[in-house]
C-alpha positions as CSV (number, residue, x, y, z in Angstrom):
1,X,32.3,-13.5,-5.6
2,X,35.0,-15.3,-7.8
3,X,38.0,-13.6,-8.3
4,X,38.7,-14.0,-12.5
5,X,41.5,-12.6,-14.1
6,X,41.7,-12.1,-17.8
7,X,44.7,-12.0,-19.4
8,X,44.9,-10.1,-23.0
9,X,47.8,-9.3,-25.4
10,X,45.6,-6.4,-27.0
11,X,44.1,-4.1,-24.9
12,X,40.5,-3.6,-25.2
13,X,39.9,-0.2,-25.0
14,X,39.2,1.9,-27.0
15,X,36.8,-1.3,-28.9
16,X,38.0,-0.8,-32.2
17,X,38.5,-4.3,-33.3
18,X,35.9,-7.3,-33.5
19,X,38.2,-9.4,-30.8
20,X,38.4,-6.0,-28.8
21,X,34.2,-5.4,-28.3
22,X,33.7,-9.0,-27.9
23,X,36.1,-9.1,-24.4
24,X,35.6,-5.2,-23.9
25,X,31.4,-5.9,-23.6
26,X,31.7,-9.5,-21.8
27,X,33.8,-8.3,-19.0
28,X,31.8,-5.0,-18.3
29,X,28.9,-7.4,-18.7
30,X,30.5,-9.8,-15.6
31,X,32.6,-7.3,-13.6
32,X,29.3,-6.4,-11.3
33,X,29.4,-10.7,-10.6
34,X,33.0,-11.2,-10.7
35,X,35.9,-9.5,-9.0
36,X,37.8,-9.1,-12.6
37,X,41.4,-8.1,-12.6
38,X,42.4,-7.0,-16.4
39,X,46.2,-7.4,-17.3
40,X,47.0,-6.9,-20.7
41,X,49.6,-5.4,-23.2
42,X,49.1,-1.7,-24.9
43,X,50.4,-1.0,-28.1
44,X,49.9,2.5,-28.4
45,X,51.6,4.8,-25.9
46,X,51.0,6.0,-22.3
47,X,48.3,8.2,-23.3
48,X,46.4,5.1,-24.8
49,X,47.4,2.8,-21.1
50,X,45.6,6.2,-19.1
51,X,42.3,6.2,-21.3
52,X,42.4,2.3,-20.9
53,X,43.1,2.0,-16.9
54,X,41.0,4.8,-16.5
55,X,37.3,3.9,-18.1
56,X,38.3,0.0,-17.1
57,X,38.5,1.6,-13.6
58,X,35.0,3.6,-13.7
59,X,33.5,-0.2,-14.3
60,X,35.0,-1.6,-11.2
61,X,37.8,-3.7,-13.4
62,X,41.3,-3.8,-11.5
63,X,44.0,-2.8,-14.1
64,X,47.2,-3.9,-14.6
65,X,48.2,-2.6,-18.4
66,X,51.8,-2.9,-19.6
67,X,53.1,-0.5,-22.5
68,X,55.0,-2.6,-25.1
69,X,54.9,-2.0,-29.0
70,X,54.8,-4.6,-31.3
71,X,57.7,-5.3,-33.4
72,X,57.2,-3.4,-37.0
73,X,56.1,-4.9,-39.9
74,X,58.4,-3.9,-42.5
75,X,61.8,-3.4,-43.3
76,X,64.8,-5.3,-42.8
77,X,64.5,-6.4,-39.6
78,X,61.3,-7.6,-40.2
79,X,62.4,-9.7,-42.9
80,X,65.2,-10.8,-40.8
81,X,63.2,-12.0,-38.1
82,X,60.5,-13.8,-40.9
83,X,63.9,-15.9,-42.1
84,X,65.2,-16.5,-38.6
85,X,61.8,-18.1,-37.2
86,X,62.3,-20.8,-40.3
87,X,64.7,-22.7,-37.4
88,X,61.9,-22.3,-35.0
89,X,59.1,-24.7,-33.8
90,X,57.1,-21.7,-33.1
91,X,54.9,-19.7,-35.2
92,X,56.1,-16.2,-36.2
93,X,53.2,-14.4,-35.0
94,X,53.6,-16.0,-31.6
95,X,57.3,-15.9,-31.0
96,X,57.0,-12.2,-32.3
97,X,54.4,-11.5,-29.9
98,X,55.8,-12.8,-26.3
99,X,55.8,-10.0,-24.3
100,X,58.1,-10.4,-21.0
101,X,56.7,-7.5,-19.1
102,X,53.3,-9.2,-19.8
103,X,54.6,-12.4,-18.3
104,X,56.1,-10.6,-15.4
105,X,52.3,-8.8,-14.9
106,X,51.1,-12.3,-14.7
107,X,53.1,-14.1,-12.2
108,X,53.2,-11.9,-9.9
109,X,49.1,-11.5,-10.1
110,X,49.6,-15.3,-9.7
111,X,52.0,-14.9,-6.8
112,X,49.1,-13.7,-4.7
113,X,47.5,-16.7,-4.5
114,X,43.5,-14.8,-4.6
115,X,42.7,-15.7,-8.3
116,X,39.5,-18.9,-8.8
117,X,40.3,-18.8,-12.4
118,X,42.3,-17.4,-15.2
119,X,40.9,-16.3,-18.8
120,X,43.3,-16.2,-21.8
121,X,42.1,-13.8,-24.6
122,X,44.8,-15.7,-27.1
123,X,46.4,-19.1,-27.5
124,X,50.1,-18.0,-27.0
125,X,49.2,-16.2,-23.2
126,X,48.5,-19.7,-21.6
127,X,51.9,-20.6,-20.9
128,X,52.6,-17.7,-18.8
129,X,51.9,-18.9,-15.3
130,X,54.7,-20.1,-13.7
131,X,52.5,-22.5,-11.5
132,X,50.0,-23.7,-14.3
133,X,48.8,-27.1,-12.6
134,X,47.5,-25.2,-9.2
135,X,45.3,-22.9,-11.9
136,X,42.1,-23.4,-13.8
137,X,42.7,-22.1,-17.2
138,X,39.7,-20.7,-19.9
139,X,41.2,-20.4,-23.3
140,X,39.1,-17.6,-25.5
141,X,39.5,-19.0,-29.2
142,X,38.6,-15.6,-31.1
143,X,39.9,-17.6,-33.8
144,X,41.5,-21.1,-34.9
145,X,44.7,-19.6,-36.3
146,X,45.5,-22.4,-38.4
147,X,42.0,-22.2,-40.3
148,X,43.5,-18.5,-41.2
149,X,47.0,-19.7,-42.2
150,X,44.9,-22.4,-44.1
151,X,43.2,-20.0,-46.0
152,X,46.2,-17.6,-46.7
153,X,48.3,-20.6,-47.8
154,X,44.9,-21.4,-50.5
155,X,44.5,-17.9,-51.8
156,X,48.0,-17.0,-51.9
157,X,49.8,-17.2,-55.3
158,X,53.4,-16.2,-55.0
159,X,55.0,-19.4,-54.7
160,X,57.6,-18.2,-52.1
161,X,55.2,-16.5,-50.0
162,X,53.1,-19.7,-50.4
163,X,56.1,-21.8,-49.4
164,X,56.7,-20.0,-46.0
165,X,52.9,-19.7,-45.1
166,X,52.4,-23.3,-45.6
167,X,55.0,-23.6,-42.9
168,X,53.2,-21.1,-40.7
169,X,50.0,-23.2,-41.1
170,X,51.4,-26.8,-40.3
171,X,53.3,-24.9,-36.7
172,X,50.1,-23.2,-35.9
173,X,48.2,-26.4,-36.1
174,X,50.9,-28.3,-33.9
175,X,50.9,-25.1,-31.5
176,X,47.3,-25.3,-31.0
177,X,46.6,-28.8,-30.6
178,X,49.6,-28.9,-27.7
179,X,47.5,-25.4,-26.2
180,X,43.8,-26.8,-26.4
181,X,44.8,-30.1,-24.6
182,X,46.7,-28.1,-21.6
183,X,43.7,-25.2,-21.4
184,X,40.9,-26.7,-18.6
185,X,38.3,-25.1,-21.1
186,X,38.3,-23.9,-24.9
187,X,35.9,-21.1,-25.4
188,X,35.3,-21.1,-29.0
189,X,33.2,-18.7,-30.9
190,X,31.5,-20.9,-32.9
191,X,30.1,-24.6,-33.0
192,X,32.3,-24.7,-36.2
193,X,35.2,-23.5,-34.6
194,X,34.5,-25.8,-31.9
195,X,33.9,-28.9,-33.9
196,X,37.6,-27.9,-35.7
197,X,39.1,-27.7,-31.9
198,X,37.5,-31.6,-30.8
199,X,37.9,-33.0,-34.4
200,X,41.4,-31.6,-36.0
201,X,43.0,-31.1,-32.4
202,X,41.2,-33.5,-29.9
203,X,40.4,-30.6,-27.5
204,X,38.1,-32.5,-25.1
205,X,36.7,-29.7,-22.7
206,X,35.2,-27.4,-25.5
207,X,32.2,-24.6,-24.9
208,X,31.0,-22.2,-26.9
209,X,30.0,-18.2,-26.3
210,X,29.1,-16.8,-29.4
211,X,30.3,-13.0,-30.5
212,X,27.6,-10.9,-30.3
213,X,26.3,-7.2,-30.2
214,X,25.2,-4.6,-28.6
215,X,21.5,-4.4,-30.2
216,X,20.3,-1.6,-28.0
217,X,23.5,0.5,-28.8
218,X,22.4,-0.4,-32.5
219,X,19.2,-0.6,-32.7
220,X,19.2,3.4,-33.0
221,X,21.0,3.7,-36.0
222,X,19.7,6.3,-38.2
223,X,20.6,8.1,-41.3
224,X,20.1,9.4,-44.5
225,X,19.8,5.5,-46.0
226,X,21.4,6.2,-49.7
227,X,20.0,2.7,-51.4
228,X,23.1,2.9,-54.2
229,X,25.9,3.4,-51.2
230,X,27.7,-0.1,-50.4
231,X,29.7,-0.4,-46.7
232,X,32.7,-2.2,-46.2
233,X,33.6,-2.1,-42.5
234,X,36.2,-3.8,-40.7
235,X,39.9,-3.3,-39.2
236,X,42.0,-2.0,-41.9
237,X,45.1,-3.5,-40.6
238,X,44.1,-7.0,-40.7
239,X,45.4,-9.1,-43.5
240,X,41.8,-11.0,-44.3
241,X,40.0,-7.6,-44.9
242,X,42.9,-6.3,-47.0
243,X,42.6,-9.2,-49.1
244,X,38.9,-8.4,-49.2
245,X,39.2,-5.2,-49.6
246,X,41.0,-5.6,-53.0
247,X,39.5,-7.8,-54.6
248,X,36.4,-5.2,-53.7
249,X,38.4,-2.5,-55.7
250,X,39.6,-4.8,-58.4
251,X,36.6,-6.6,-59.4
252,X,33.6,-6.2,-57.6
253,X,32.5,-3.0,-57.2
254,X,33.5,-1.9,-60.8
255,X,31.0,-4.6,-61.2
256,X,28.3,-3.0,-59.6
257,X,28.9,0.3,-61.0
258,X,28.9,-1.6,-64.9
259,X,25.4,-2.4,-63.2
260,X,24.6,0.6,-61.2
261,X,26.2,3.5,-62.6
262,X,25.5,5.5,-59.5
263,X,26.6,3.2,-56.6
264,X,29.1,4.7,-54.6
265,X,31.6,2.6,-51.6
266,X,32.2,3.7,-47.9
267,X,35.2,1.6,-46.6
268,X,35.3,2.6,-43.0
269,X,37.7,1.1,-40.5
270,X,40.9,1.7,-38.2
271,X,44.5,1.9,-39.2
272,X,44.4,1.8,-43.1
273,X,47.6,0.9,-45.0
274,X,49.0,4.1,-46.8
275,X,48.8,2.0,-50.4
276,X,44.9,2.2,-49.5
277,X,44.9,5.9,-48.8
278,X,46.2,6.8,-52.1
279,X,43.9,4.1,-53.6
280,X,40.9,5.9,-52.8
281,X,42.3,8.9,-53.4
282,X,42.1,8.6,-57.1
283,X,38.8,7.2,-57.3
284,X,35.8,9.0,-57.5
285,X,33.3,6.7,-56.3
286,X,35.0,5.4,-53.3
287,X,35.4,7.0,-49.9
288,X,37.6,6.2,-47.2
289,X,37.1,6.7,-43.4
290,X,39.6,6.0,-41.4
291,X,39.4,5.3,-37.4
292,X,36.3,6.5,-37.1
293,X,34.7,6.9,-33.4
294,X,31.6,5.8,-33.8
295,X,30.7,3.9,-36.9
296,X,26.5,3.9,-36.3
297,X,25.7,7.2,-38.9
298,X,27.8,5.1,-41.5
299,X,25.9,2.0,-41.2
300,X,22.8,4.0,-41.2
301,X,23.7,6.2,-44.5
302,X,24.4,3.0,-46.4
303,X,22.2,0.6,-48.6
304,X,23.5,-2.3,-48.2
305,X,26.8,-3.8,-46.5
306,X,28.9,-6.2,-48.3
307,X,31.4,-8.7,-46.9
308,X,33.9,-10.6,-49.5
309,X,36.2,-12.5,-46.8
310,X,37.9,-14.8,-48.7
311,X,40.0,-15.6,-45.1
312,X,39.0,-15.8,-42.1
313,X,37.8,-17.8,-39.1
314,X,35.6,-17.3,-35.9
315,X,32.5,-15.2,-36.8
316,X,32.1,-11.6,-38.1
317,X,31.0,-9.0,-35.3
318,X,30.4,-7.0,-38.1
319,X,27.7,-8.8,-39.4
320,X,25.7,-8.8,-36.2
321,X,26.0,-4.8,-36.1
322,X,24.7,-4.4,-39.4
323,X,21.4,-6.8,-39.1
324,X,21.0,-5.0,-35.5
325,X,21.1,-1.9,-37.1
326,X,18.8,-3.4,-39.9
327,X,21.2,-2.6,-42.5
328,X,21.2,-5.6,-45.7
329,X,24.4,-8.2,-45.6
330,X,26.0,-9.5,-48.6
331,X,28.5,-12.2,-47.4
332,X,30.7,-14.6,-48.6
333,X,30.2,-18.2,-47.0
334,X,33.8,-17.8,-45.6
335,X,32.2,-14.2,-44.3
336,X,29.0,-15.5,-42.7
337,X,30.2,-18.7,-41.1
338,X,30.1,-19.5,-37.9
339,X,26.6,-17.3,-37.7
340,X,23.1,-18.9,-37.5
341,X,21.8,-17.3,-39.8
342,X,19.9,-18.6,-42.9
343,X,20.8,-17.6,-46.7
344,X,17.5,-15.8,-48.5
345,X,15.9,-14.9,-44.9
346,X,18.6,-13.2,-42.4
347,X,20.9,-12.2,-45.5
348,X,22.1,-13.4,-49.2
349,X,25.4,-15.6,-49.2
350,X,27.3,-15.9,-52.1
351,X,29.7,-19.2,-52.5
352,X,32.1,-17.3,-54.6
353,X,33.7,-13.6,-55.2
354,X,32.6,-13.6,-58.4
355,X,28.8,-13.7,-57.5
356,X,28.9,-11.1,-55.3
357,X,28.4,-8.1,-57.8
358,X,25.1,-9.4,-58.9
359,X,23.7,-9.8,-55.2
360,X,24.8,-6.4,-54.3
361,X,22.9,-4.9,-57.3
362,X,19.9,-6.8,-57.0
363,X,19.7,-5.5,-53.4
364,X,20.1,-1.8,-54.6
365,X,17.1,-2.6,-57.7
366,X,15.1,-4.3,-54.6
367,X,15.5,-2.3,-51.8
368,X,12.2,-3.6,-50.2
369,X,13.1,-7.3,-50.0
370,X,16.4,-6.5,-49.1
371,X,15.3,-4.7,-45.7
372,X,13.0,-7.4,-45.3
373,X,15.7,-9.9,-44.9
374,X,17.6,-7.6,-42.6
375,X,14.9,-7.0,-40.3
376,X,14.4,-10.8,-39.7
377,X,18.5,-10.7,-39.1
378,X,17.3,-8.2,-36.7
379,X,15.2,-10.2,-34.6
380,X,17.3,-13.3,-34.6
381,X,20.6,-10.8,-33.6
382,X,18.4,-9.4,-30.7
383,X,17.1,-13.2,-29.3
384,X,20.7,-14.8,-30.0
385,X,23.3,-12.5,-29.9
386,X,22.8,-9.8,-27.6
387,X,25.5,-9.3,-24.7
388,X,23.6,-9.7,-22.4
389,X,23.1,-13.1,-23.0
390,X,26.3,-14.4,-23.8
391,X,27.4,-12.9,-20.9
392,X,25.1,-15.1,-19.0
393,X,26.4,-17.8,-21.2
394,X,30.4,-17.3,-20.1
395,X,29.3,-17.1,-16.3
396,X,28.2,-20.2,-16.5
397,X,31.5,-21.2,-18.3
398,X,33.4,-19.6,-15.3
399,X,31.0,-21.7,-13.0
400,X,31.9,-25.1,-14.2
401,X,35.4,-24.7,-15.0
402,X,36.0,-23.1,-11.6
403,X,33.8,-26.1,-9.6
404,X,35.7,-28.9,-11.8
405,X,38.9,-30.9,-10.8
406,X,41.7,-29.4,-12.4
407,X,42.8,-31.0,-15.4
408,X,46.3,-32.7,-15.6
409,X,49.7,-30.6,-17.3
410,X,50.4,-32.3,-20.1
């Protein structure tokens, strides 16, 4: 069996993130193929590192989990920091994530000589080995960062904060084309994401394992199916959905409702902001739930699901869950991307914000056509997208990158 280990700066249990169920459900998927050792960074607490080691243990996944916060995201030493990385070459969010414990976990996993390939769930972990040229390196692109950065830097409009994300962008996209050329294999998400990694950054050894879902675990979704009840659903603390998630509240839904009098909004995710909380709070047509455990009875209670990503890259696990679940999608193009799946017969796609109102309505008015769609999304999901066969997919990844010469340290 080949000895694999996966090396993650955000620990992937409890799943409560789209980049947490795609590497939570592929290793499970390999660990009965693979001898997987899982070392990776915890931000929560001890308590969080126990649950983690524990069910990653009853799956036959070797553990090594390192407790480490993440510096905080506001106040004056955050600031600081944001004005101090202006004299660096690197990228806040990577400088502000190196983790030395991590890196210590690493080389002395590496120090014992047994491993036949090493996976890196982000960009940044790849330079951790002390001994990179005697390893075969996999490089998981959830993302392309600088797409994201690209994006912020369009739809932002405070000129300062413009100024300094621009900056962000152009080291991201020099970080990332020095990272793709050293990794032995890119892992992309997405033939668009991969096309971005061999055209904009000259990555040569490029594959591609879609996200996916579990369409079983889906597939029973049931509920009360309120046809006027819209679902947002996505991690709270991430900046792309915020930015979704008020242009939702500012202009979209009161849209619907202009349309729809009765239409009522489920925003269900992790970790929401506290100006969010008291958002909702004084609306009466809009509920929040907040870090829920299992987010099936919401997708089935729901009419439709919309999706107004303005920002974003890679593909939207929370697209899959819905059509498996045969719940409606109304997406943005920037939403849907990186998904095969076909405007007017998987789901409706919207170029724009601004159109996204009307969709949503019409698929409230026409219920039956709306399902329709989803339940051809349904059966696409199940043929395309299931675990089970991207799994398949990122053994064979492992298989060729493990049999091939290893590629040169640049």
């Amino acid at each position: 069996m080949m000895n694999v280990a996966i090396v993650d700066g955000d620990v992937s249990y409890p799943p409560s993130s789209g980049k947490r169920l795609r590497t939570l459900n592929l290793m499970l998927r390999l660990a009965g193929r693979c001898r997987i050792t899982y070392i990776a960074r915890c931000h929560g607490g001890r308590e969080d590192v126990k649950r983690a080691e524990t069910f990653l243990g009853d799956h036959g996944i070797t553990t090594r989990i390192v407790d480490h916060p993440l510096p905080r995201k506001k106040g004056a030493a955050f600031y600081a920091r944001l004005a101090a990385n202006l004299l660096s070459p690197l990228p806040y969010s990577v400088a502000s994530h190196d983790c030395q414990q991590l890196r210590q976990a690493v080389q002395e996993h590496e120090a014992k000589g047994r491993t036949d390939l090493w996976q890196f769930e982000w960009t940044p972990f790849l330079n951790m080995l002390r001994r990179p040229e005697r390893a075969r390196r996999v490089l998981t692109a959830h993302n392309v960062d600088s797409l994201i950065w690209q994006r912020y830097h369009e739809t932002e409009r405070n000129a300062l904060k413009r100024w300094y994300i621009h900056g962000q962008w152009r080291k991201f996209e020099r970080y990332e084309r020095r990272m793709f050329a050293e990794a032995d294999c890119v892992v992309t998400v997405s033939e668009a994401d991969a096309a971005l990694a061999r055209g904009r950054f000259g990555a040569e050894r490029v594959e591609i394992v879609d996200n996916g879902v579990d369409s079983a675990y889906f597939g029973s979704v049931d509920g009360l199916k309120q046809l006027d009840r819209v679902l947002f659903l996505g991690a709270l603390d991430w900046r792309p959905n915020l930015d979704a998630i008020q242009i939702l509240l500012d202009d979209i839904f009161p849209a619907v409702r202009a349309q729809a009098p009765t239409a009522r909004l489920s925003i269900v995710g992790r970790s929401p902001p506290e100006w969010l909380r008291r958002r909702v709070a004084a609306l009466d047509n809009v509920d929040l739930y907040a870090d829920v455990a299992d987010v099936r009875p919401y997708l089935g209670d729901c009419g439709v699901m919309a999706v107004p990503l303005r920002i974003g890259g890679g593909s939207r696990l929370k697209i899959l869950e819905a059509l498996a679940s045969g719940l409606p999608v109304v997406s943005t193009r920037v939403g849907a991307e990186g998904l095969h799946l076909e405007n007017g017969r998987d789901l409706t796609v919207v170029e724009r914000t601004e159109d996204m109102a009307a969709a949503l309505v019409e698929c409230i008015r026409a219920p039956l056509e709306a399902r329709r769609m989803a339940e051809q999304g349904r059966r696409l999901v199940r043929e395309r997208y299931d675990w089970d066969v991207l799994a398949d997919k990122l053994e064979a990844v492992w298989e060729r990158v493990a049999n091939a010469p290893l590629s040169p340290v640049l």
